[in-house]
SERO-4910 file (N, C-alpha, C, O; in steps of 0.05 Angstrom, whole numbers):
BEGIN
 pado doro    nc1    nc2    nc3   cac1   cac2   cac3    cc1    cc2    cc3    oc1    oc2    oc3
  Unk    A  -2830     65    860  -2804     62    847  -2789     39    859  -2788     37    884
  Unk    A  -2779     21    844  -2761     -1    848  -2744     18    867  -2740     42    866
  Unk    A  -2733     -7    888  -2709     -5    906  -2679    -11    892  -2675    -29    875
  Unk    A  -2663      1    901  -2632    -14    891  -2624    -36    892  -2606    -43    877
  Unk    A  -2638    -52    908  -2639    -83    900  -2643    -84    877  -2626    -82    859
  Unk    A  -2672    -87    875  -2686   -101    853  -2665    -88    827  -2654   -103    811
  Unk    A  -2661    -47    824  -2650    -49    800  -2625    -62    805  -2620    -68    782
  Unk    A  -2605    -72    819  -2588    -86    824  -2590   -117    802  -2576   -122    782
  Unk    A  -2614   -134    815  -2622   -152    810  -2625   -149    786  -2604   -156    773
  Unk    A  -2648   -139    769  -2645   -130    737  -2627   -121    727  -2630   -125    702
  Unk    A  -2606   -109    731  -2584   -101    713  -2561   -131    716  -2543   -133    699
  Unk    A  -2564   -143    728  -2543   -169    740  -2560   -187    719  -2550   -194    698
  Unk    A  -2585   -193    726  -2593   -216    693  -2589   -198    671  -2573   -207    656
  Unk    A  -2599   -173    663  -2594   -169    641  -2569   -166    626  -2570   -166    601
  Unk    A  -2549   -164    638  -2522   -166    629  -2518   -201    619  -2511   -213    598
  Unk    A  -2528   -209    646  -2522   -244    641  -2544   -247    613  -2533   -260    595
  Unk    A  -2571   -236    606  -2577   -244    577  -2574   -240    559  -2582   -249    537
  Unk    A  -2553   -215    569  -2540   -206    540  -2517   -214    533  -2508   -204    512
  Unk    A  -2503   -232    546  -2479   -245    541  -2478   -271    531  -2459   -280    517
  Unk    A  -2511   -292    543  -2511   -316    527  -2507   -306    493  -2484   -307    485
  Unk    A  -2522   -300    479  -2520   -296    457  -2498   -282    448  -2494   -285    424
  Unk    A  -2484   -269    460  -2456   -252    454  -2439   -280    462  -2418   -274    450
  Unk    A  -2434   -301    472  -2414   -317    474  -2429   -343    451  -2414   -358    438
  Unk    A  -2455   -345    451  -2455   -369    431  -2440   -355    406  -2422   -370    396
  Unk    A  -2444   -328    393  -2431   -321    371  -2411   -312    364  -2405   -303    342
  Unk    A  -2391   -315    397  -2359   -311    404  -2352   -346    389  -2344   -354    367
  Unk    A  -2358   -356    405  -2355   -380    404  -2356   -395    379  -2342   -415    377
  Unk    A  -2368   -389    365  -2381   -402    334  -2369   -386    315  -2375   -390    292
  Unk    A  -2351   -364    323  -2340   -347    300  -2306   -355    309  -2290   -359    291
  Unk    A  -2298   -357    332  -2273   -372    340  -2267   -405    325  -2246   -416    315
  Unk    A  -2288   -412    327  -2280   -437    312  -2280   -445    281  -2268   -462    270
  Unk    A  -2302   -420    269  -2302   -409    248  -2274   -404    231  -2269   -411    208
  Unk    A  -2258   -390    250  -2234   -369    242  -2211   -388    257  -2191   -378    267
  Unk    A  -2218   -417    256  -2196   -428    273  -2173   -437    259  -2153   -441    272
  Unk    A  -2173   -440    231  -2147   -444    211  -2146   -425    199  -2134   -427    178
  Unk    A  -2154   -406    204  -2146   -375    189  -2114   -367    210  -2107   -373    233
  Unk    A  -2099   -348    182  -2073   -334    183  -2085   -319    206  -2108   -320    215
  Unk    A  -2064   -303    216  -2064   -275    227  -2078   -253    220  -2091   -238    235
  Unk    A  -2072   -251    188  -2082   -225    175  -2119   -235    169  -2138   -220    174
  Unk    A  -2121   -254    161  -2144   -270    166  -2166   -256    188  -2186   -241    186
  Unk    A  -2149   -273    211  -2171   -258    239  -2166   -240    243  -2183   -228    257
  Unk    A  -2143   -222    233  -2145   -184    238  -2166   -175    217  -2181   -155    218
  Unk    A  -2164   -187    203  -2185   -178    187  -2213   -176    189  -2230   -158    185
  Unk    A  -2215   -205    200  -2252   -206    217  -2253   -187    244  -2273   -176    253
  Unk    A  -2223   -187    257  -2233   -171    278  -2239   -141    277  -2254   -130    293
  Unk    A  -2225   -125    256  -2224   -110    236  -2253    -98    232  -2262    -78    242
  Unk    A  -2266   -116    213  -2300   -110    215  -2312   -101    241  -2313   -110    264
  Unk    A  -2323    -79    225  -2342    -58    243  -2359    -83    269  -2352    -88    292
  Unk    A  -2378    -91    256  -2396   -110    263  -2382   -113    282  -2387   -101    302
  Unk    A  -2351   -141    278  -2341   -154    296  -2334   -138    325  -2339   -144    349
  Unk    A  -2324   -122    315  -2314    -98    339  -2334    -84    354  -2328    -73    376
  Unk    A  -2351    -83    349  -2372    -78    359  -2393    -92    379  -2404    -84    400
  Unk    A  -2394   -109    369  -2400   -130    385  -2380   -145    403  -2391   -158    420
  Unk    A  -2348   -148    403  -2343   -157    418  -2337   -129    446  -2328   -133    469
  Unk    A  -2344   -109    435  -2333    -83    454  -2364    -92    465  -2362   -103    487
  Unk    A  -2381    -89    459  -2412   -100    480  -2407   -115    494  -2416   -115    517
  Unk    A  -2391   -134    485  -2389   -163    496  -2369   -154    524  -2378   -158    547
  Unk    A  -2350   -145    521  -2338   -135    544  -2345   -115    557  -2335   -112    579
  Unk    A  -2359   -101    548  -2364    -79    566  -2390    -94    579  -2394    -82    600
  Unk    A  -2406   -112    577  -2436   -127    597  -2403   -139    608  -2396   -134    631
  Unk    A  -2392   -149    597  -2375   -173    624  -2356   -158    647  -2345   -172    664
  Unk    A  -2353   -132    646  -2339   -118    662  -2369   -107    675  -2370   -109    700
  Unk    A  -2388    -97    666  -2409    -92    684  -2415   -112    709  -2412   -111    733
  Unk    A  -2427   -131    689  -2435   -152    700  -2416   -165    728  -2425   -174    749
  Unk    A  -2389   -164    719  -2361   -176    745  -2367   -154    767  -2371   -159    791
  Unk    A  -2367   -123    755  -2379    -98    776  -2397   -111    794  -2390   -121    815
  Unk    A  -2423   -110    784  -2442   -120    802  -2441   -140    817  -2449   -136    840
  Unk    A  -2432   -162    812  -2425   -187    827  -2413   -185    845  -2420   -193    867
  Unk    A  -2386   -169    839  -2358   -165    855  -2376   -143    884  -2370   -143    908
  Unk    A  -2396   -129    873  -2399   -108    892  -2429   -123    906  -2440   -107    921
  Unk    A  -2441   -146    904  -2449   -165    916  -2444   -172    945  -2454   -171    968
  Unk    A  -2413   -184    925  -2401   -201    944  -2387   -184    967  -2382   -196    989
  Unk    A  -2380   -162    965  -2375   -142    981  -2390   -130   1000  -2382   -121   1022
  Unk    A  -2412   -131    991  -2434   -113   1005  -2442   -138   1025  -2443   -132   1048
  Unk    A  -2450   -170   1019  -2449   -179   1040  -2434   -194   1054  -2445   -209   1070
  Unk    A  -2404   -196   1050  -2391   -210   1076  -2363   -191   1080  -2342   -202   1082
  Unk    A  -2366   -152   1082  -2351   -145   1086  -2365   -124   1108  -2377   -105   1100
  Unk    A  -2364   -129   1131  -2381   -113   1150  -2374    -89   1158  -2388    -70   1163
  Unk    A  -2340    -94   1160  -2335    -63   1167  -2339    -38   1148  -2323    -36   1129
  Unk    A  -2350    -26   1151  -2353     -2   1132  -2321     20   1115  -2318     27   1091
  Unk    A  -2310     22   1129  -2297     35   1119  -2278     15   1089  -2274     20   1065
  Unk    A  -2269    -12   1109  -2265    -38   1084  -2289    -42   1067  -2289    -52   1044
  Unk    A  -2302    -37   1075  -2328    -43   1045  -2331    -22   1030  -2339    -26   1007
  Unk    A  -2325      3   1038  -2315     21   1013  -2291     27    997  -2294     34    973
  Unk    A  -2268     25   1007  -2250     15   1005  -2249     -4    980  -2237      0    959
  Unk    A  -2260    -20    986  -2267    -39    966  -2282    -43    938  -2276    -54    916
  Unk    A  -2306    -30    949  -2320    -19    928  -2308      2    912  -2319     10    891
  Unk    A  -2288     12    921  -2288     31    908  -2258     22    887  -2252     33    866
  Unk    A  -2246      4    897  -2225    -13    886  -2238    -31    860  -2229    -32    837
  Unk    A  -2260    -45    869  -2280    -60    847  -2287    -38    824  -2284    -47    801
  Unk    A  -2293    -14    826  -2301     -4    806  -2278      7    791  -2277      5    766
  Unk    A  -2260     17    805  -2233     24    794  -2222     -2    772  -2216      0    748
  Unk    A  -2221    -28    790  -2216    -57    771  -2236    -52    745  -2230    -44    723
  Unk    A  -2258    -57    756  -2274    -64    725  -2269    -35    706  -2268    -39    682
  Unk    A  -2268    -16    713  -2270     13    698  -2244     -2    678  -2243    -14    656
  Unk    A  -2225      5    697  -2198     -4    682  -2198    -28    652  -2193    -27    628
  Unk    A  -2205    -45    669  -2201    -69    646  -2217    -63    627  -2212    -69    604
  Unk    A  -2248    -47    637  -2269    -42    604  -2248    -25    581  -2244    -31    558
  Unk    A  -2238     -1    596  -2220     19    576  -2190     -4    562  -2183     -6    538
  Unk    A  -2182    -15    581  -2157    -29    567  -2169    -47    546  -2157    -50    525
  Unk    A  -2193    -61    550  -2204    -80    537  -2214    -60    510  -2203    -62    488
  Unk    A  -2227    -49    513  -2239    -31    489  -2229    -14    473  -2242     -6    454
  Unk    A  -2196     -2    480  -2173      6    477  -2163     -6    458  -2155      3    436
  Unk    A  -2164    -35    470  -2140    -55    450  -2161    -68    426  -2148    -76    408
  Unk    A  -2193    -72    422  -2203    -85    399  -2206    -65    387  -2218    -71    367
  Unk    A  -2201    -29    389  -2203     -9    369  -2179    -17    361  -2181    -26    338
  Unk    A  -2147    -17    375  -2139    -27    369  -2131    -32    344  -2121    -19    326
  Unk    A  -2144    -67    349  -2139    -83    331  -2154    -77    306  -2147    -87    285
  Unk    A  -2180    -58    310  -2194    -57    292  -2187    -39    270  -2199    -39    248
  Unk    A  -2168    -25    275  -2149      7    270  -2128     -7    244  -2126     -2    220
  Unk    A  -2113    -33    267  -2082    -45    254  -2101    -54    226  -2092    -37    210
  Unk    A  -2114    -63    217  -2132    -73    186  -2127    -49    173  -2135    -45    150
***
C-alpha cells in the first residue's frame, strides 16, 4: 500500500490536471461572455453544465490550496503543537471558502 506521501503526491497533481482544462474553459468562456449584459452571464452561469463545472473547478482549487498549504506546514513548522494548530486552521480556511464558494454559484445559478 502507497504511503501518505505518495497519496499526498497524487492527489496534489491530480487536482493540478484537473484544473488545466477547467481554467483553459474558464478562460475561453470569460472572453466569450465578455460583451454580454448581466442577465446575459447570469444566464450562462445559470446553466447546469456551467455551474457545475465551475463548482469542480473550485472545489480541486480549495483541495488542491489544502494540500499545498498543509505542505508547507508540515515542513517548516517544527513545533508540533503550531503545526496543528495550523493544520487545523488550513482546513477550516479551505472548508470555508469551498462552502461560501459553492454557496454563492448555486446561488447565482438559482437567481436565473
Amino acid at each position: 500500500m502507497a504511503s501518505h506521501a505518495t497519496k499526498h503526491f497524487v492527489m496534489q497533481r491530480f487536482t493540478a490536471m484537473i484544473q488545466v482544462p477547467l481554467v483553459i474553459w474558464l478562460i475561453i468562456s470569460i472572453i466569450g461572455h465578455a460583451g454580454d449584459s448581466r442577465d446575459e452571464f447570469m444566464a450562462w452561469v445559470g446553466e447546469p453544465l456551467t455551474a457545475g463545472l465551475m463548482i469542480l473547478f473550485v472545489l480541486s482549487i480549495c483541495y488542491h490550496m489544502h494540500l499545498g498549504m498543509g505542505e508547507v506546514i508540515e515542513d517548516y513548522i517544527h513545533k508540533k503543537s503550531s503545526r496543528s494548530a495550523l493544520d487545523l486552521l488550513n482546513k477550516l480556511f479551505a472548508l470555508t471558502l469551498g462552502v461560501i464558494a459553492v454557496f454563492s454559484i448555486i446561488a447565482m445559478t438559482l437567481i436565473v
